[in-house]
Biotite code that builds the C-alpha atoms (Angstrom):
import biotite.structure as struc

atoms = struc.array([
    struc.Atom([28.048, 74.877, -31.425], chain_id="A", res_id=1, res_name="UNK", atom_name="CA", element="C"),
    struc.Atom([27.395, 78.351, -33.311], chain_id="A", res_id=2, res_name="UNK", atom_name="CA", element="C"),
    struc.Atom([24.747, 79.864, -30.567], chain_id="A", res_id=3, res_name="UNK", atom_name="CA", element="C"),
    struc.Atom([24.386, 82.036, -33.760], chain_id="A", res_id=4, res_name="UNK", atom_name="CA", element="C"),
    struc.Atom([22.932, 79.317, -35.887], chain_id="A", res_id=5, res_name="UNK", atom_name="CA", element="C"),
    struc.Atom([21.020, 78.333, -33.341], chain_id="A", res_id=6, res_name="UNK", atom_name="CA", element="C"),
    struc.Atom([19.466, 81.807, -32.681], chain_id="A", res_id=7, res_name="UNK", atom_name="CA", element="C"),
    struc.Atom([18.869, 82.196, -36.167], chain_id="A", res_id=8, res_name="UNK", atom_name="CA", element="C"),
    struc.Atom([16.982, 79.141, -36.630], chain_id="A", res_id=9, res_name="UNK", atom_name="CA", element="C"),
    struc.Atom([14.558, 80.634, -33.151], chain_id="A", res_id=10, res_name="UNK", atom_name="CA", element="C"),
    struc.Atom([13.069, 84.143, -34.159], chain_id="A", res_id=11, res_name="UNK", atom_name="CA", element="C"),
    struc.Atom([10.084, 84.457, -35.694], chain_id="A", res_id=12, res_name="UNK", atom_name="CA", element="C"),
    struc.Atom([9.529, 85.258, -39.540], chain_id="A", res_id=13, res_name="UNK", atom_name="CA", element="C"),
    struc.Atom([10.390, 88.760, -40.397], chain_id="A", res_id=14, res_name="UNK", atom_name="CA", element="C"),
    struc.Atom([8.025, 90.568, -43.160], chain_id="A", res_id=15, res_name="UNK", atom_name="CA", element="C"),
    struc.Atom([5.306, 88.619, -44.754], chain_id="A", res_id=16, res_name="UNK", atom_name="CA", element="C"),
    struc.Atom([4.262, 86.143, -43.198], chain_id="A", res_id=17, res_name="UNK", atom_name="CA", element="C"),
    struc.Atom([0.686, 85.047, -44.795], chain_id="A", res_id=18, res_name="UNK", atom_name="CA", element="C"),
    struc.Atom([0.873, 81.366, -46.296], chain_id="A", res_id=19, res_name="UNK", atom_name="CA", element="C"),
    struc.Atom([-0.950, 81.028, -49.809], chain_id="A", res_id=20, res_name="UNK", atom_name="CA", element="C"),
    struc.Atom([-3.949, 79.210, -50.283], chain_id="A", res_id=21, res_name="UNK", atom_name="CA", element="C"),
    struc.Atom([-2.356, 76.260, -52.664], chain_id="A", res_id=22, res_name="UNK", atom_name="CA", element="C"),
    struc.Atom([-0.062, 75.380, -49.184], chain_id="A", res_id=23, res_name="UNK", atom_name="CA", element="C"),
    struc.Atom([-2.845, 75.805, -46.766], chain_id="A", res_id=24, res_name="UNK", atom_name="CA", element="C"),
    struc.Atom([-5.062, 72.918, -48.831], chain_id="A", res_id=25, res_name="UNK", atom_name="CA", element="C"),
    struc.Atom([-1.935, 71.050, -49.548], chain_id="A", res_id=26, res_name="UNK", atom_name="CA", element="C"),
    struc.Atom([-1.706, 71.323, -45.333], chain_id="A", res_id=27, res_name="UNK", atom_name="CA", element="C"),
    struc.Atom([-5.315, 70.141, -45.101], chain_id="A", res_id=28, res_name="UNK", atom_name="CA", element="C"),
    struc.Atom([-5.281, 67.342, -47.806], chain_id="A", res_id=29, res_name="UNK", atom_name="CA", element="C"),
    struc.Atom([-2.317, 66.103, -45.619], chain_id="A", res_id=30, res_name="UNK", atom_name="CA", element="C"),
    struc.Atom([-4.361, 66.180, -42.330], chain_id="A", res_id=31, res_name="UNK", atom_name="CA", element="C"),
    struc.Atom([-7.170, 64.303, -44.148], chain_id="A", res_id=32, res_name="UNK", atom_name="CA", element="C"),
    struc.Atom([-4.922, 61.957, -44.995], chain_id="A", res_id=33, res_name="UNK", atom_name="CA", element="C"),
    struc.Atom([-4.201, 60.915, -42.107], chain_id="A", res_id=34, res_name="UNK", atom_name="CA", element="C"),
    struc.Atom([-7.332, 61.126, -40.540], chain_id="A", res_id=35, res_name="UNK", atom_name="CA", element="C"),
    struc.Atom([-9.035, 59.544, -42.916], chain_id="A", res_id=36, res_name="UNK", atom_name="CA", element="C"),
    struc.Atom([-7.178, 56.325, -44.124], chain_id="A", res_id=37, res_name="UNK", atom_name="CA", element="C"),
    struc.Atom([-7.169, 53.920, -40.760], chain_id="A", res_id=38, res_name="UNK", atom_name="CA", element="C"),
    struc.Atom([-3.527, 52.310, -41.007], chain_id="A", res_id=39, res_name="UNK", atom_name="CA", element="C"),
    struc.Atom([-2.034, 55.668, -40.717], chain_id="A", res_id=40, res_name="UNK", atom_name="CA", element="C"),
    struc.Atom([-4.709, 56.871, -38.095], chain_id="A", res_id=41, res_name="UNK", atom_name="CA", element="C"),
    struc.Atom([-3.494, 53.858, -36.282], chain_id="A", res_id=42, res_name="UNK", atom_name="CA", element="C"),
    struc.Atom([0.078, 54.476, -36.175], chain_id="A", res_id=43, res_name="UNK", atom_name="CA", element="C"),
    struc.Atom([-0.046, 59.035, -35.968], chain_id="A", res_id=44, res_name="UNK", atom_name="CA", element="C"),
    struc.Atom([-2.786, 58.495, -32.900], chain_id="A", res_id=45, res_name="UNK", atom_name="CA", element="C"),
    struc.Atom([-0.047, 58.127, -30.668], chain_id="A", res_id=46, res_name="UNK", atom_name="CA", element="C"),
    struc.Atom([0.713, 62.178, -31.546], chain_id="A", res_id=47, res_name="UNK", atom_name="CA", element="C"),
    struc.Atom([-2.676, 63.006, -29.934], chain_id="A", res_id=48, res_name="UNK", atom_name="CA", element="C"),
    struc.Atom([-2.003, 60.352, -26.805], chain_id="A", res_id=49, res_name="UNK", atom_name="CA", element="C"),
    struc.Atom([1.449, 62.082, -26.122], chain_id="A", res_id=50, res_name="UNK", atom_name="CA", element="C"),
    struc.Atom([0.066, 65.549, -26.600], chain_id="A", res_id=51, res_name="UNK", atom_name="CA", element="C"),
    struc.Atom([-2.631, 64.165, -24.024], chain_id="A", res_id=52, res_name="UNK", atom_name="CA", element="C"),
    struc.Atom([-0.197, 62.967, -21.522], chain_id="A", res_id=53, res_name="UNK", atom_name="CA", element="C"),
    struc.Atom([2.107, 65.556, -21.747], chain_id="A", res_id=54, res_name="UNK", atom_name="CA", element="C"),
    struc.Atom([-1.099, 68.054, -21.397], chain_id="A", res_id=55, res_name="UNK", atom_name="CA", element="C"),
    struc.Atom([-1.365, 66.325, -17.770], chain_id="A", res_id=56, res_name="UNK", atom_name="CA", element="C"),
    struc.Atom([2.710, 66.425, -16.990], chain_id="A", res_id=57, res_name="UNK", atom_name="CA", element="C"),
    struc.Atom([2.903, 70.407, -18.364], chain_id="A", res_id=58, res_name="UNK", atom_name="CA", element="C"),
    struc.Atom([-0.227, 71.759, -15.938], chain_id="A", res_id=59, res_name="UNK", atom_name="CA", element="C"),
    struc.Atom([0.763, 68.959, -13.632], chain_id="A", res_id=60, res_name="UNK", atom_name="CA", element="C"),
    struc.Atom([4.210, 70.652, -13.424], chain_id="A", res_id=61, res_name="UNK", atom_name="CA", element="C"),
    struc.Atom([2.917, 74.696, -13.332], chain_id="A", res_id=62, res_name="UNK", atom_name="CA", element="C"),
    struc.Atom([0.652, 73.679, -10.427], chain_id="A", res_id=63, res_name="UNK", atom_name="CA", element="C"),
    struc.Atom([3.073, 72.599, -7.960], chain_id="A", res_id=64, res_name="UNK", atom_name="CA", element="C"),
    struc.Atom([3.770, 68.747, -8.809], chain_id="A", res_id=65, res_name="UNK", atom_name="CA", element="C"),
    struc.Atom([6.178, 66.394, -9.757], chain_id="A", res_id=66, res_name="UNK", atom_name="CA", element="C"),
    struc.Atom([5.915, 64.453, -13.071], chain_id="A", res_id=67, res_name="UNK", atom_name="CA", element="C"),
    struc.Atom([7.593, 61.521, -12.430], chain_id="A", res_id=68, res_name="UNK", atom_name="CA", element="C"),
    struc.Atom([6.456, 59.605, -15.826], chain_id="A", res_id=69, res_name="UNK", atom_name="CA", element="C"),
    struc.Atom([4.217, 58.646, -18.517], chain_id="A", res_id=70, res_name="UNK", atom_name="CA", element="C"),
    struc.Atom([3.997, 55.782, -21.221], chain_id="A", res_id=71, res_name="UNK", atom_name="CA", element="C"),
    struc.Atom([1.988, 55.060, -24.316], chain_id="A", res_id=72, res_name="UNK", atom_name="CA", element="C"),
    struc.Atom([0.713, 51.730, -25.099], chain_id="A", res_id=73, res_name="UNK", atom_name="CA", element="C"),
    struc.Atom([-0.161, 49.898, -28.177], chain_id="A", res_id=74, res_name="UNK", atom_name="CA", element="C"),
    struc.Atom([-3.898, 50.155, -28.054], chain_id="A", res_id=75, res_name="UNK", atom_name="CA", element="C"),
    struc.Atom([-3.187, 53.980, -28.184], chain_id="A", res_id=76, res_name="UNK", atom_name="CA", element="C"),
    struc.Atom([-4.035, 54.751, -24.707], chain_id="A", res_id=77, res_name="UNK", atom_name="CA", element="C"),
    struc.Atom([-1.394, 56.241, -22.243], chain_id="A", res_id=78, res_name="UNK", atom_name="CA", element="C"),
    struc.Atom([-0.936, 57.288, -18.493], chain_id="A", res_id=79, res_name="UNK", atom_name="CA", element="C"),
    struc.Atom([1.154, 59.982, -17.211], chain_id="A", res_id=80, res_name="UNK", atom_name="CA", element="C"),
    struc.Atom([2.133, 60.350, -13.269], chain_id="A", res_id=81, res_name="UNK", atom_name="CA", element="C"),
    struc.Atom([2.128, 63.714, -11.330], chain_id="A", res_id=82, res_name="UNK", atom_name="CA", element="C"),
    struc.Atom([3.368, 63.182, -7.870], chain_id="A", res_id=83, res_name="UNK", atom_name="CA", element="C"),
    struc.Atom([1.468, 65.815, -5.417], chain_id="A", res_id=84, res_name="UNK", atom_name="CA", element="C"),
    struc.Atom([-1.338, 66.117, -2.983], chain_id="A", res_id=85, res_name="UNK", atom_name="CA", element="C"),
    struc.Atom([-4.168, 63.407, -3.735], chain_id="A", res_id=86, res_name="UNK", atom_name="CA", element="C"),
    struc.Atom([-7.156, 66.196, -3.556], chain_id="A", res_id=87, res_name="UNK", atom_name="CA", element="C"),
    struc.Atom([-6.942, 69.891, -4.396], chain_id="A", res_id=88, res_name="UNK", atom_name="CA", element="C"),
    struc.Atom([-7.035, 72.877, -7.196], chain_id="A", res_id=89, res_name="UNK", atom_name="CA", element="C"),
    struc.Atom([-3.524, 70.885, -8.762], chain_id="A", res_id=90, res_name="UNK", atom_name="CA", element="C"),
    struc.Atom([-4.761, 67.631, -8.654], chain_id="A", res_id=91, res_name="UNK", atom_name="CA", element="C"),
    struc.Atom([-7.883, 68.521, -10.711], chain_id="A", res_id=92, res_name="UNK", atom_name="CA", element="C"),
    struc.Atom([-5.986, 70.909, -12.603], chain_id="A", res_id=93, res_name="UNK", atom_name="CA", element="C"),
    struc.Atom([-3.294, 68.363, -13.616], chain_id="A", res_id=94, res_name="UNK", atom_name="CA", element="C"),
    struc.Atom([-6.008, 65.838, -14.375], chain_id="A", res_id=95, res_name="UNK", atom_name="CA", element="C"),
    struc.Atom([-8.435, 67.876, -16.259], chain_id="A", res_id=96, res_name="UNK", atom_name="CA", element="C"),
    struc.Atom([-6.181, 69.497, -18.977], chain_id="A", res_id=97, res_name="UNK", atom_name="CA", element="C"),
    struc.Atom([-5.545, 65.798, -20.991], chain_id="A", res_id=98, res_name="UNK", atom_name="CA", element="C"),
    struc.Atom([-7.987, 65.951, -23.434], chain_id="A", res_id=99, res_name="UNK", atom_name="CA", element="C"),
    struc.Atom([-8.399, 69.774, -23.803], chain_id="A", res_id=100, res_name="UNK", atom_name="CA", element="C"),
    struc.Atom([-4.554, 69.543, -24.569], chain_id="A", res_id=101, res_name="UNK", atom_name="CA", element="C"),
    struc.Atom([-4.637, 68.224, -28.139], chain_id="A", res_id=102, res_name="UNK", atom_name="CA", element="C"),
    struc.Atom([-7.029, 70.752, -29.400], chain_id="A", res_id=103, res_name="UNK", atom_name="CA", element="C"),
    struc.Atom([-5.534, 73.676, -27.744], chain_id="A", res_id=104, res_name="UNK", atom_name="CA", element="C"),
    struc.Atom([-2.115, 72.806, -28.925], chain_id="A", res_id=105, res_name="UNK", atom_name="CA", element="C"),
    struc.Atom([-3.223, 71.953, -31.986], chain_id="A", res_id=106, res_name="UNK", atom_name="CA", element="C"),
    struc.Atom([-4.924, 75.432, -32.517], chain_id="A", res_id=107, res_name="UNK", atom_name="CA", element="C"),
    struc.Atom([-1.563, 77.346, -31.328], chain_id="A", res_id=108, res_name="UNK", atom_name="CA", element="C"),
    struc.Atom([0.055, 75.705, -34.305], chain_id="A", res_id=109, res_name="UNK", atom_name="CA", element="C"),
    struc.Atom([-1.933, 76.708, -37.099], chain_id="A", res_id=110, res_name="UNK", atom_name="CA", element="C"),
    struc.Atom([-2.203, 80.611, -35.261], chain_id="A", res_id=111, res_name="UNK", atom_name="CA", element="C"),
    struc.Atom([1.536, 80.405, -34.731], chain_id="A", res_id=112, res_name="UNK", atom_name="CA", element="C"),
    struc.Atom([1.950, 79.078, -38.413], chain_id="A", res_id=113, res_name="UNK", atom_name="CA", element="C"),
    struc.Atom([0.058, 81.917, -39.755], chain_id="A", res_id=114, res_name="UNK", atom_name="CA", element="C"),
    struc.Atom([1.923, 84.692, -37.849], chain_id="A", res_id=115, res_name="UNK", atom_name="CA", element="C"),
    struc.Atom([5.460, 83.357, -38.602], chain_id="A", res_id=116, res_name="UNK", atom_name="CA", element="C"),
    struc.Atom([6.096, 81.857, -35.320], chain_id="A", res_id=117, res_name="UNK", atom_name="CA", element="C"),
    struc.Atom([6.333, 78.757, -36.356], chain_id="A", res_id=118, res_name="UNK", atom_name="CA", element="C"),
    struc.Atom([10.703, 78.276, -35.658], chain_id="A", res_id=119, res_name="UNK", atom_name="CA", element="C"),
    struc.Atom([10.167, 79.163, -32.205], chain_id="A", res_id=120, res_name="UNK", atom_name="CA", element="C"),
    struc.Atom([6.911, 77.009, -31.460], chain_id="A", res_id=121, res_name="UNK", atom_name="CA", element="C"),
    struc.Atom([8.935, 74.207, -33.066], chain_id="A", res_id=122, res_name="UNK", atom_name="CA", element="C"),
    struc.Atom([12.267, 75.101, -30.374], chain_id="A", res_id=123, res_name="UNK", atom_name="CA", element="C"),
    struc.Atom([9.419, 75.325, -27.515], chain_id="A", res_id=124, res_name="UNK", atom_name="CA", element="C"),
    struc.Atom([8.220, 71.618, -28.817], chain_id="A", res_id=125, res_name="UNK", atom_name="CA", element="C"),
    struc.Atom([11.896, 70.682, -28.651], chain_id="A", res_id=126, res_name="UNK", atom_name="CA", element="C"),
    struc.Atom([12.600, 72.137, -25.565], chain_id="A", res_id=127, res_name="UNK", atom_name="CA", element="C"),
    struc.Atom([9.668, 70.343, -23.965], chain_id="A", res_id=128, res_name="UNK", atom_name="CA", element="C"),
    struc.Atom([10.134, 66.523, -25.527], chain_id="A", res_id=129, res_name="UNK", atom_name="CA", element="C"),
    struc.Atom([13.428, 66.354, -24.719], chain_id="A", res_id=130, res_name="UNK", atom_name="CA", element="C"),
    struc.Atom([12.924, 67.031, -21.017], chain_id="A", res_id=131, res_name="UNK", atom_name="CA", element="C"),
    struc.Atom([10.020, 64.189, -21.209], chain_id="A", res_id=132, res_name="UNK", atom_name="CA", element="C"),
    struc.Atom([12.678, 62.152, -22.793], chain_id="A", res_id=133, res_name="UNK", atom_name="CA", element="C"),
    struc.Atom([13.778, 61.428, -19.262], chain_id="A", res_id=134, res_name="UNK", atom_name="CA", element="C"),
    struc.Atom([10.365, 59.894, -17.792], chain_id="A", res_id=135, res_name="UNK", atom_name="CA", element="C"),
    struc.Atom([9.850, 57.473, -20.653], chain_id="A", res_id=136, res_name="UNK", atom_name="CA", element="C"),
    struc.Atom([8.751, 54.533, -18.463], chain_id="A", res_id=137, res_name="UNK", atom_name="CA", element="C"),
    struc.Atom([8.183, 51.731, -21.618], chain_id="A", res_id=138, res_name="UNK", atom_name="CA", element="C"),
    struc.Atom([9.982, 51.264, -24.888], chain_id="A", res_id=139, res_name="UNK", atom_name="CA", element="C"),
    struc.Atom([7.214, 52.005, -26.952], chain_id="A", res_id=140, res_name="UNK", atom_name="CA", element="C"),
    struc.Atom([7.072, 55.524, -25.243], chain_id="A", res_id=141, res_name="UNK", atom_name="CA", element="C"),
    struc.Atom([10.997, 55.748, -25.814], chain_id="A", res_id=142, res_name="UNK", atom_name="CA", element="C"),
    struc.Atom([10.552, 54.822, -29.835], chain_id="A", res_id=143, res_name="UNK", atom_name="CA", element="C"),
    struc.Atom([7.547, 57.572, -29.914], chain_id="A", res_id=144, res_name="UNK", atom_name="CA", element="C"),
    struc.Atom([9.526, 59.897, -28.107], chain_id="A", res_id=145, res_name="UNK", atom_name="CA", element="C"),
    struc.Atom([12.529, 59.342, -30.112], chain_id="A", res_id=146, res_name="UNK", atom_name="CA", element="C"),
    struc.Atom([10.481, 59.772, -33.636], chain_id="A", res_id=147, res_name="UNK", atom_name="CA", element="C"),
    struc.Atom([8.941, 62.449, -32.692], chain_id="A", res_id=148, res_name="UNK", atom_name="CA", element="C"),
    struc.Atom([12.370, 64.152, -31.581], chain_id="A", res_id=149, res_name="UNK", atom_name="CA", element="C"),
    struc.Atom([14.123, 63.587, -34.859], chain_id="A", res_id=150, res_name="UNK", atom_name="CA", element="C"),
    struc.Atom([11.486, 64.744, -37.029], chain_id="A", res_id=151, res_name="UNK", atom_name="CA", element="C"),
    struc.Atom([10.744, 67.849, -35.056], chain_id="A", res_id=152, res_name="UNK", atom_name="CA", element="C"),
    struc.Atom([15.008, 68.386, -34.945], chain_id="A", res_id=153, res_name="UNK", atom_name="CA", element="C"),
    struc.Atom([15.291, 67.934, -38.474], chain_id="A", res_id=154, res_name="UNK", atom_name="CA", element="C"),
    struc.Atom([12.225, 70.480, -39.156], chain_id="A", res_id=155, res_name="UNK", atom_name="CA", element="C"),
    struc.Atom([13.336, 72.873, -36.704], chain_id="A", res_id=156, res_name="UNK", atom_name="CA", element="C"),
    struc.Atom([17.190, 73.153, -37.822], chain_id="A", res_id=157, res_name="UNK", atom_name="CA", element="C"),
    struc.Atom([16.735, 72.747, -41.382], chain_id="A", res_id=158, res_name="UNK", atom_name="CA", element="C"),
    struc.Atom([14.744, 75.815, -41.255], chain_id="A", res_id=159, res_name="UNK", atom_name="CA", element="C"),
    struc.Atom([12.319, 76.021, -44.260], chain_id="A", res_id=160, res_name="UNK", atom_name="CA", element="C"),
    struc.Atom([9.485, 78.548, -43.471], chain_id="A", res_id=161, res_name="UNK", atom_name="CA", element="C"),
    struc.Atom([7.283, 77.663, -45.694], chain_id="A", res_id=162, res_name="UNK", atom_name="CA", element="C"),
    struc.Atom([7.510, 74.184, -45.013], chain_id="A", res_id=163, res_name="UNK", atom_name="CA", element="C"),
    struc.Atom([7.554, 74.512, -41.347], chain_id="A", res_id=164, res_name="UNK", atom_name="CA", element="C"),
    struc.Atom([4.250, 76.807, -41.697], chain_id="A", res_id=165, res_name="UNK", atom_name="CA", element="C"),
    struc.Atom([2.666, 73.606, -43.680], chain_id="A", res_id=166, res_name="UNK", atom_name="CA", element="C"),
    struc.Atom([3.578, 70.983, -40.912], chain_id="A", res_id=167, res_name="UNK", atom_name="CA", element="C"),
    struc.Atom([2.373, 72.586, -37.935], chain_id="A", res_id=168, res_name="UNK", atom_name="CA", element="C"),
    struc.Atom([-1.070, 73.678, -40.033], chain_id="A", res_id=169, res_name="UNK", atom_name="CA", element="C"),
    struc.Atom([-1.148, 70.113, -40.809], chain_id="A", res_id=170, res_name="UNK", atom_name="CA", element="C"),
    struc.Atom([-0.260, 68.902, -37.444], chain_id="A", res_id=171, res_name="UNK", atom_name="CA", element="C"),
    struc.Atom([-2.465, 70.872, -35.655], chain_id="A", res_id=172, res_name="UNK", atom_name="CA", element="C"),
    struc.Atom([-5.616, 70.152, -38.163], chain_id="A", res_id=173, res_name="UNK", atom_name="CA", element="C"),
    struc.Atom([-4.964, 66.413, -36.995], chain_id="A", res_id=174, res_name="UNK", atom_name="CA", element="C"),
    struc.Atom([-4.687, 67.255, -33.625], chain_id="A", res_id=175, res_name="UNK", atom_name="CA", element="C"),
    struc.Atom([-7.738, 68.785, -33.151], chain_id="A", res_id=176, res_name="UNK", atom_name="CA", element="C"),
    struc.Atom([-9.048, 65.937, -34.759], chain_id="A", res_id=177, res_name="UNK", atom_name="CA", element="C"),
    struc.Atom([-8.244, 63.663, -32.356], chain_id="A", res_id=178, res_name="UNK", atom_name="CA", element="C"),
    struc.Atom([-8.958, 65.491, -29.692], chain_id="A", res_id=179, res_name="UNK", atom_name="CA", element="C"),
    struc.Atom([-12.660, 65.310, -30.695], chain_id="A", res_id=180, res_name="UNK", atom_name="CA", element="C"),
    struc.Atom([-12.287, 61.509, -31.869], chain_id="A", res_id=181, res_name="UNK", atom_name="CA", element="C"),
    struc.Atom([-10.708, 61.113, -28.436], chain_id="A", res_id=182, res_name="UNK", atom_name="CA", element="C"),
    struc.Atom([-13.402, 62.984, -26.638], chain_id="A", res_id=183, res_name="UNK", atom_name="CA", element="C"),
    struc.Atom([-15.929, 60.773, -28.600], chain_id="A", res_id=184, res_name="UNK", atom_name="CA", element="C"),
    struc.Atom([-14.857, 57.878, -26.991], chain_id="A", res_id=185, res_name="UNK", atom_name="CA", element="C"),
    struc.Atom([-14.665, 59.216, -23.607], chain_id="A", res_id=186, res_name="UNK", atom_name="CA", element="C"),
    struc.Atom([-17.721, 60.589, -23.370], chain_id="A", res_id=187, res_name="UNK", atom_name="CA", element="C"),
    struc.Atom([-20.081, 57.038, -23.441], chain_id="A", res_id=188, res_name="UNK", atom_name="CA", element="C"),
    struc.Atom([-17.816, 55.547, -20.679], chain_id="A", res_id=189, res_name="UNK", atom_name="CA", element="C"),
    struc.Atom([-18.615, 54.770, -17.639], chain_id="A", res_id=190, res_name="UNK", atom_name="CA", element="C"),
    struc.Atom([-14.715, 53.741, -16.382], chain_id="A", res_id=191, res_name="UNK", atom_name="CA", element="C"),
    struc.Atom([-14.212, 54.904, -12.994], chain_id="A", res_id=192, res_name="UNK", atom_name="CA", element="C"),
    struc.Atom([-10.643, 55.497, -14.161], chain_id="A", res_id=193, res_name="UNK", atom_name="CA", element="C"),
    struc.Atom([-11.171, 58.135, -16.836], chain_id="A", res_id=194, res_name="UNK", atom_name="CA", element="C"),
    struc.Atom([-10.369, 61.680, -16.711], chain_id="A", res_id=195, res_name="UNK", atom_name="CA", element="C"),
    struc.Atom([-14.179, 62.559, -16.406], chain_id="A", res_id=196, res_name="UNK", atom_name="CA", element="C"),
    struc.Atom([-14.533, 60.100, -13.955], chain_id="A", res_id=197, res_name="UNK", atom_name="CA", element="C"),
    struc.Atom([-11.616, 61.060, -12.170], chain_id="A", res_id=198, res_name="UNK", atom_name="CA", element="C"),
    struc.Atom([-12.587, 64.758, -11.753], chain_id="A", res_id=199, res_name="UNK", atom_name="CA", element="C"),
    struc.Atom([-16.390, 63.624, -10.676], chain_id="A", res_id=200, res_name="UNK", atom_name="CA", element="C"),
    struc.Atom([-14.922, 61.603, -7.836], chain_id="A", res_id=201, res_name="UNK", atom_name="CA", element="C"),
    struc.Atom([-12.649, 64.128, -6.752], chain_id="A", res_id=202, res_name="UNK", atom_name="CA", element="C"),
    struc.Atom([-15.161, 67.209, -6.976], chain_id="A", res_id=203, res_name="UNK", atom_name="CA", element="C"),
    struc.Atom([-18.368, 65.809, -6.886], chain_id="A", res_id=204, res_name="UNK", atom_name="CA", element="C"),
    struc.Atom([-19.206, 67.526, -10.052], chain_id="A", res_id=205, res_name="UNK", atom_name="CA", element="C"),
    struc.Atom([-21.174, 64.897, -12.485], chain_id="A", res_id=206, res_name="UNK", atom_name="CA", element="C"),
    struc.Atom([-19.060, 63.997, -15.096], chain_id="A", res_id=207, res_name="UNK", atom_name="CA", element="C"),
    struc.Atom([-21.280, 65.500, -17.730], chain_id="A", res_id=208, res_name="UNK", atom_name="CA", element="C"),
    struc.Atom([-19.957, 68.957, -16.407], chain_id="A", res_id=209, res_name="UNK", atom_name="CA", element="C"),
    struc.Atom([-16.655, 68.042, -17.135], chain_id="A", res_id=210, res_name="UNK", atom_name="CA", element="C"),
    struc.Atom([-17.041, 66.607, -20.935], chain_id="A", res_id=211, res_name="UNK", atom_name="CA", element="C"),
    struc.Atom([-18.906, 69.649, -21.761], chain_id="A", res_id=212, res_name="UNK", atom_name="CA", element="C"),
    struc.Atom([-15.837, 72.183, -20.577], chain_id="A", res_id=213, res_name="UNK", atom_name="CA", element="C"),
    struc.Atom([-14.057, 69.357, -22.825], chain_id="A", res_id=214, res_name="UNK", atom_name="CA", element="C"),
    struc.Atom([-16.382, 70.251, -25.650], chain_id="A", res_id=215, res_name="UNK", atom_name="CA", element="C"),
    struc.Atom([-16.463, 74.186, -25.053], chain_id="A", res_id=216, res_name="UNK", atom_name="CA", element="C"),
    struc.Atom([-12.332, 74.001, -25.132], chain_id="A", res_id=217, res_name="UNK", atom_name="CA", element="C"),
    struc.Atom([-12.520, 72.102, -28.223], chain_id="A", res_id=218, res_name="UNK", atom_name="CA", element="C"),
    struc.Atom([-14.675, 73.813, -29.879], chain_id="A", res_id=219, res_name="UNK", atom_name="CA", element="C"),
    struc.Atom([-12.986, 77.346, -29.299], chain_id="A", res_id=220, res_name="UNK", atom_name="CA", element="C"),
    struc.Atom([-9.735, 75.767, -30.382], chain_id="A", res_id=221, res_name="UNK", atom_name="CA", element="C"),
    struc.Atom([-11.693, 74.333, -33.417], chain_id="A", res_id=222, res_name="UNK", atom_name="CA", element="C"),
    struc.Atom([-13.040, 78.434, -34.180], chain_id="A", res_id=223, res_name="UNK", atom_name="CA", element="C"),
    struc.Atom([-9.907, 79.584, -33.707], chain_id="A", res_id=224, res_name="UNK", atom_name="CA", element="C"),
    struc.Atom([-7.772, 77.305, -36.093], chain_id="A", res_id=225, res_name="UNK", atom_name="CA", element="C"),
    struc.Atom([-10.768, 77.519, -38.513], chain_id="A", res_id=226, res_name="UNK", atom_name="CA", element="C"),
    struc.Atom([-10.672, 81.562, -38.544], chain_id="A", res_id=227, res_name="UNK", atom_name="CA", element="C"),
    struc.Atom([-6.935, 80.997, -39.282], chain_id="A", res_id=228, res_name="UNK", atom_name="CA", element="C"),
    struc.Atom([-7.252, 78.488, -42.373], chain_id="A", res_id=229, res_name="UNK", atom_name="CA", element="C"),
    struc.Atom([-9.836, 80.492, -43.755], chain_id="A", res_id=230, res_name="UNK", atom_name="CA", element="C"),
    struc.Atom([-8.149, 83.622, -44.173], chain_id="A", res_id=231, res_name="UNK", atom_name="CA", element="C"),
    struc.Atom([-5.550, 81.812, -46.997], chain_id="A", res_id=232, res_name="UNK", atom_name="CA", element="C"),
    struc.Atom([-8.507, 82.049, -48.726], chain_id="A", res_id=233, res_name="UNK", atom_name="CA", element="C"),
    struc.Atom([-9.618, 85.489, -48.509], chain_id="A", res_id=234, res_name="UNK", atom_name="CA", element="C"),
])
């Protein structure tokens, strides 16, 4: 392999950089698209599950533990697996950064869309799916992870800047979408196995604590990717 190619297809945007505002709304028509017609919300869910799980693996992993695994199931829900000490700063940590996860990612790709740096967010997304690729634990998750790889390959390495700006705007609009819709549904149950749950029982904070750091995460991510689509307008 050319590590020249490669390299070239990594750095940032040189020069400028700001996308127009016909291919930010052509982004956001996209994103409503998606959100907004239920077969396809159905199906491009399972984006905002694996960012969720993988949200639990990456912190999971910088704190000290061992991500064994994860899977995503049909009825769009998912579990990851951090191996580590059963109480403690990682534990919560790990456990608390699911749902925050698809907003905050999803608000690094529209900034890093806006700023040129959208090649080497899209190597970083490589870099990470492919080492999940190895704690696939269903077929479903395989087929996912597998989509997901080829159409961020074929994004990354046929390097289109424009185009590559549009998908992650668009991405990360429907991320941040579902991590609200996500955080909707969380929010009213009373499973002892949810995140909120989770963290209550293992800090004695009430879980209403923890959905509102949920909702203050969001929300910044929400600013901040708003601030960014607005100024193609300006």
């Amino acid at each position: 392999m050319d590590w020249e190619q490669v390299w070239a297809r990594v750095v940032p945007v040189v020069g400028n950089v700001a996308m127009s505002a016909p291919a930010v709304t052509v982004a956001l028509t996209g994103a409503v698209l998606v959100v907004a017609l239920p077969p396809v919300w159905q199906v491009l869910r399972l984006a905002v599950t694996l960012v969720h799980e993988l949200g639990h693996a990456v912190v999971g992993v910088a704190v000290g533990r061992r991500f064994t695994g994860f899977v995503l199931r049909g009825d769009m829900s998912g579990h990851a697996v951090t191996v580590g000490p059963s109480r403690g700063a990682g534990r919560i940590a790990s456990t608390w950064a699911g749902y925050p996860a698809p907003a905050v990612v999803g608000a690094v790709l529209v900034w890093a869309a806006g700023r040129g740096w959208a090649a080497p967010v899209l190597a970083a997304t490589l870099v990470v799916l492919l080492a999940a690729l190895f704690r696939v634990r269903s077929l479903l998750t395989a087929l996912v992870m597998l989509v997901a790889l080829g159409a961020t390959g074929g994004l990354w390495w046929w390097r289109d800047d424009p185009l590559q700006a549009q998908v992650l705007v668009g991405s990360g609009i429907v991320l941040i979408v579902g991590a609200w819709r996500h955080l909707g549904a969380v929010m009213p149950s009373r499973d002892r196995a949810s995140d909120p749950a989770v963290l209550a029982a293992l800090t004695h904070v009430p879980r209403a604590l923890w959905n509102a750091s949920f909702v203050l995460v969001c929300a910044a991510a929400s600013a901040l990717a708003t601030v960014e689509v607005a100024s193609a307008w300006r």
